[in-house]
C-alpha positions as CSV (number, residue, x, y, z in Angstrom):
1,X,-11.2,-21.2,11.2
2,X,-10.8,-18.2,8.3
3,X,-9.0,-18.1,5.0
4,X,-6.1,-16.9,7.1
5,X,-6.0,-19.1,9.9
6,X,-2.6,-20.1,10.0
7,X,-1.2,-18.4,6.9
8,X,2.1,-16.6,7.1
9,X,1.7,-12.7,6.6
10,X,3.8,-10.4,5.5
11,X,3.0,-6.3,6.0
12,X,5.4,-3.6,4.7
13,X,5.0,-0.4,6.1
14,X,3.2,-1.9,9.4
15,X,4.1,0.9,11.9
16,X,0.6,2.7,11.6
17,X,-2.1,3.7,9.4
18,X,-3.5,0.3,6.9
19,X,-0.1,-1.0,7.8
20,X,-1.2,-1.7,11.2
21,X,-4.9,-2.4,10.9
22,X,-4.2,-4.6,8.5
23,X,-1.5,-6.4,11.0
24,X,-4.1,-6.2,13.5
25,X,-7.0,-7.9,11.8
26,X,-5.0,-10.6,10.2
27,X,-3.6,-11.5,13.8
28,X,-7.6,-11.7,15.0
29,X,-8.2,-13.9,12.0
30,X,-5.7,-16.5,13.3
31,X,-2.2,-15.9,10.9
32,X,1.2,-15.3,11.8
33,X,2.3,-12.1,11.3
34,X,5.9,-10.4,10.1
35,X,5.8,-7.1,10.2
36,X,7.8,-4.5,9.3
37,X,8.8,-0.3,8.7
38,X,11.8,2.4,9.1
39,X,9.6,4.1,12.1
40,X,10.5,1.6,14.9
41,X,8.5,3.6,17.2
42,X,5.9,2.8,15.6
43,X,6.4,-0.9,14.5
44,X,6.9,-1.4,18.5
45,X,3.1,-0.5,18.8
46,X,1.7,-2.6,16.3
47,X,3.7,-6.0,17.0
48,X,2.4,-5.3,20.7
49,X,-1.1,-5.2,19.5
50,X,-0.6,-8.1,17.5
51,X,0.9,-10.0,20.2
52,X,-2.4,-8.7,22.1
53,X,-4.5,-10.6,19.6
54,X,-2.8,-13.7,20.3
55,X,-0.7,-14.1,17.1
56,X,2.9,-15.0,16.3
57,X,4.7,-12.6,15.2
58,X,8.3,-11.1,13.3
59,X,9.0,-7.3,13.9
60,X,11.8,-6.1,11.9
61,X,13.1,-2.8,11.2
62,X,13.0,-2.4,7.2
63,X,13.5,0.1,4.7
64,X,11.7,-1.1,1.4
65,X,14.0,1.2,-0.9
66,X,16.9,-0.8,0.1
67,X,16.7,-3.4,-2.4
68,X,19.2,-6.5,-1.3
69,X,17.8,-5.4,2.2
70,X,14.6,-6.6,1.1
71,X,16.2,-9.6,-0.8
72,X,17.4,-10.8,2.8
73,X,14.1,-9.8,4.5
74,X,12.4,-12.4,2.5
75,X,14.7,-15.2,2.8
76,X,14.7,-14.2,6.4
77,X,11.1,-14.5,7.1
78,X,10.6,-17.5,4.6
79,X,13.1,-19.2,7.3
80,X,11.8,-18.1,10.6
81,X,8.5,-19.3,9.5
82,X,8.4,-22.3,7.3
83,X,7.5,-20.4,4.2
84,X,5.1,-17.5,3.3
85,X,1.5,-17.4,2.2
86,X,0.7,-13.4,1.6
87,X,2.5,-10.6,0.9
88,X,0.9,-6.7,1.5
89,X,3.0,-4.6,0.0
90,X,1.5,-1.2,1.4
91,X,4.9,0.9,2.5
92,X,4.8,4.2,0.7
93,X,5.0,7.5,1.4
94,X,3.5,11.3,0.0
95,X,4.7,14.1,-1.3
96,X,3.1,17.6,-2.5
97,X,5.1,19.7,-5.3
98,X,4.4,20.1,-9.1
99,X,6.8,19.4,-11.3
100,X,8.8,22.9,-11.6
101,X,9.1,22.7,-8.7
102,X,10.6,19.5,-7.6
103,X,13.4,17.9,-7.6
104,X,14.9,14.6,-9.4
105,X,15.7,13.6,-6.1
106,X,12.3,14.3,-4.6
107,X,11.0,12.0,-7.0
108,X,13.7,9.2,-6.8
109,X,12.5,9.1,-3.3
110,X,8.6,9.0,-3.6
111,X,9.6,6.3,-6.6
112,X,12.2,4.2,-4.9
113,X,9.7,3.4,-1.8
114,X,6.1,3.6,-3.1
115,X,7.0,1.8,-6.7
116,X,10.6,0.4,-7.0
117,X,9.7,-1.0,-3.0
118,X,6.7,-3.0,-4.1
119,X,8.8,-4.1,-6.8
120,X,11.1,-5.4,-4.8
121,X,8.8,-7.2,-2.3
122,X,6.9,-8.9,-4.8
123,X,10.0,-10.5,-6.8
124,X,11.8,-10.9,-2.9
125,X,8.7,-13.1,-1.9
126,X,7.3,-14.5,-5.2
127,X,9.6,-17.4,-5.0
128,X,8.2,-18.2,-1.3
129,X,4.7,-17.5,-2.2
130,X,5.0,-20.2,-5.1
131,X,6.5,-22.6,-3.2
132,X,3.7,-22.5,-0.5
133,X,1.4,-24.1,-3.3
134,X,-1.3,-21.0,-2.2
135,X,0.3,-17.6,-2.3
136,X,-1.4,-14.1,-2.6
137,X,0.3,-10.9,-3.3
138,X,-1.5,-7.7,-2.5
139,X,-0.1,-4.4,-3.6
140,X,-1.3,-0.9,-2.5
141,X,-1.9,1.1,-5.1
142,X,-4.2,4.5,-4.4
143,X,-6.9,6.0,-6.2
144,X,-4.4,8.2,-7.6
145,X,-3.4,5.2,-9.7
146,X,-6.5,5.8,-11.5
147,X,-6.4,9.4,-11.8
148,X,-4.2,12.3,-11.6
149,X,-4.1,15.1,-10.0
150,X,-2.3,18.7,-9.5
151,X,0.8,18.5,-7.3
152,X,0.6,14.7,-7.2
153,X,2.7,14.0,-10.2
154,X,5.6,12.0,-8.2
155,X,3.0,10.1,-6.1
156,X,0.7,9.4,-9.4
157,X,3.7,8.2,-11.0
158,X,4.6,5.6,-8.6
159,X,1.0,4.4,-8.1
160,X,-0.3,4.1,-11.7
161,X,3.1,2.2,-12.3
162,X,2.4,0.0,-9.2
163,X,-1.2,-0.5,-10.9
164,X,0.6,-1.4,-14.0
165,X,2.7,-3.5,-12.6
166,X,0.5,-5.4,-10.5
167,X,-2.6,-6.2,-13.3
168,X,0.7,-7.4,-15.5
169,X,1.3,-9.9,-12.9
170,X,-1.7,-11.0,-11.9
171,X,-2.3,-12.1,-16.0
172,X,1.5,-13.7,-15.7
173,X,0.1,-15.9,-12.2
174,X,-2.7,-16.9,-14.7
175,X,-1.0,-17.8,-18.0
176,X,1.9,-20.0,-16.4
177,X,-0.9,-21.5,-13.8
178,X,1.4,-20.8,-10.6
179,X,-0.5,-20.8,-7.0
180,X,-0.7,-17.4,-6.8
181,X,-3.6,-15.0,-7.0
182,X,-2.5,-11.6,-7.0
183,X,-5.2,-8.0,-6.1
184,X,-4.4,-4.7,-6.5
185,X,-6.0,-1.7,-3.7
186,X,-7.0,1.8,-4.7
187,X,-7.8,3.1,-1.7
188,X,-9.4,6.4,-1.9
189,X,-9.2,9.1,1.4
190,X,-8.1,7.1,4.6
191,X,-7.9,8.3,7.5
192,X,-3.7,8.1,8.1
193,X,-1.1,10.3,8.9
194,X,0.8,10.0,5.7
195,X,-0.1,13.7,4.2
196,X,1.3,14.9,7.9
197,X,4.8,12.5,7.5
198,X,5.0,13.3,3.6
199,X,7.7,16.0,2.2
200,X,6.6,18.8,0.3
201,X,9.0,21.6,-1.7
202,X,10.1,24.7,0.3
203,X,7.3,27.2,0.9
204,X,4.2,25.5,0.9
205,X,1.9,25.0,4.1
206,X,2.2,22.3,5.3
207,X,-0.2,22.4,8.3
208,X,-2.5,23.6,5.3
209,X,-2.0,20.5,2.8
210,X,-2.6,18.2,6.1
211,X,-5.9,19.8,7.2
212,X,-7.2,19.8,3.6
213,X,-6.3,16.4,3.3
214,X,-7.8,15.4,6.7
215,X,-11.2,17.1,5.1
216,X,-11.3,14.3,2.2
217,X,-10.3,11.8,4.7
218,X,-13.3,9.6,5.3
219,X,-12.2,6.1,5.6
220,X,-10.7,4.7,9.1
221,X,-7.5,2.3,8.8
222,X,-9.8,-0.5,10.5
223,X,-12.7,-0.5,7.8
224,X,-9.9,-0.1,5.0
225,X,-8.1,-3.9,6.7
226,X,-11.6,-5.0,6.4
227,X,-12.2,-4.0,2.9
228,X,-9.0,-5.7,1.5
229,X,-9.2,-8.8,3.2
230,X,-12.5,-9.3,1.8
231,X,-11.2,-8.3,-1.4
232,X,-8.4,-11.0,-0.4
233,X,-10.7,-14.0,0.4
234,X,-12.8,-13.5,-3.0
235,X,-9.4,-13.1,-5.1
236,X,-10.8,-9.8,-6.1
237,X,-8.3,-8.1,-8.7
238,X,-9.1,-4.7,-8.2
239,X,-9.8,-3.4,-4.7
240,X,-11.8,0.0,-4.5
241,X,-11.7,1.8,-0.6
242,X,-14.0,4.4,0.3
243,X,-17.4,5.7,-1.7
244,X,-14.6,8.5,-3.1
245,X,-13.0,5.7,-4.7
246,X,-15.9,4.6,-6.1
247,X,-17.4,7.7,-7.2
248,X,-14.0,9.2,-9.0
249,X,-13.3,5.8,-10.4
250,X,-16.7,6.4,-12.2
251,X,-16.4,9.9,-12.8
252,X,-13.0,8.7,-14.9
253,X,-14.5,6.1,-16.7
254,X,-17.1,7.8,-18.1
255,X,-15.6,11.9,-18.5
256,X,-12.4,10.3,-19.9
257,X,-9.4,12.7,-20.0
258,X,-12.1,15.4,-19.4
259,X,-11.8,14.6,-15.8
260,X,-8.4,16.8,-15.5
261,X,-10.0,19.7,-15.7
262,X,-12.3,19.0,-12.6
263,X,-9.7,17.8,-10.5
264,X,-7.9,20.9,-11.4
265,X,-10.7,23.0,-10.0
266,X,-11.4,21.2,-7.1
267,X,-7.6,21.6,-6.3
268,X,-7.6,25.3,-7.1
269,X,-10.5,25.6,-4.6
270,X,-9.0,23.5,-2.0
271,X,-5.6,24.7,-2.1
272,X,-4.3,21.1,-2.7
């Protein structure tokens, strides 16, 4: 028996990367899985996998920027199981361009999944999760909801608001005393392809973004799951991925806004 054994599970953005590690170790630690992403492909992959390690399991084909979508999704899943214990929200998606250069629609998009999705899962399920009696919602944030930097400012956005958001509710879950703990993840460089499926404006390189970002990339999917499920079990608010995470989370607290003009550099130097 684990603190999961049992528990219904629901993972947004599922069809790789800490999607689908995270579908994957859940299903080893005995709960039923429901799983879903737009990239079907993908999704087929993971629900086989967690079929492999013995779990029930719900693919569905979901786009987390489609609000009532999501609406149904959770009544959906709420009836197929019996109800709903947890709730990753971790579907999101990158993209490199500063602000001249951008778009409003560029950043409607990066907003609608990575910020106005989580959004949307967590009021979609909340319902659910307090009727269970012992609910947890887990909302992936990045470490770039702790600190900005150069070409980001879409992606920051979205993540400090998802931080904002997140801490808001977990002091809510407290003050009204529902069942339901609720821990925000700043994961720092994990190992994904998310810079490689992320849009960009016209005329960067993008085969040059990817390889810098695989070069900061230290953290594999699998030891990310791990990290947020133990995060999870101790009710943890804040969950920190990655000894990046750790060290620029640091570096912020204690430089203050000073810290801009280091990541700036570093950028410069990286061409990120």
């Amino acid at each position: 028996m684990t603190h999961f054994t049992d528990k219904v599970a629901v993972v947004t953005g599922a069809a790789s990367g800490i999607g689908r590690a995270l579908s994957v170790e859940l299903a080893r630690r005995g709960a039923k899985l429901a799983i879903c992403d737009v990239d079907l492909h993908g999704l087929a992959e993971t629900e086989a996998l967690v079929r492999a390690a013995g779990a029930e399991v719900k693919a569905d084909h979901l786009d987390v920027a489609q609000r009532e979508l999501v609406l149904a999704y959770a009544d959906g899943v709420a009836e197929h199981f019996g109800g709903v214990n947890m709730v990753f929200n971790n579907a999101g998606i990158a993209f490199v361009g500063n602000v001249e250069e951008m778009s409003f629609k560029d950043l409607d998009r990066v907003m609608d999944v990575d910020f106005w999705g989580v959004v949307s899962g967590t009021k979609a399920f909340l319902p659910h999760l307090i009727e269970s009696g012992d609910g947890h919602i887990v909302n992936i944030s990045s470490i770039f909801g702790l600190f900005s930097v150069p070409t980001q400012s879409a992606y920051n956005a979205a993540k400090f608001a998802v931080r904002g958001f997140t801490e808001s509710l977990r002091q809510e879950m407290i003050i009204t005393g529902r069942p339901v703990r609720v821990t925000c993840v700043h994961p720092g460089g994990i190992k994904t392809n998310i810079a490689r499926n992320g849009g960009e404006v016209e005329g960067r390189d993008h085969d040059q973004l990817a390889t810098s970002f695989d070069k900061l990339a230290r953290t594999s999917p699998e030891k990310a799951a791990k990290v947020i499920l133990k995060g999870v079990e101790k009710n943890k608010a804040r969950v920190l991925i990655g000894s990046d995470a750790w060290v620029l989370d640091k570096i912020v607290r204690i430089s203050g806004p000073g810290y801009a003009r280091l990541t700036a550099s570093f950028s410069k130097r990286n061409g990120l």
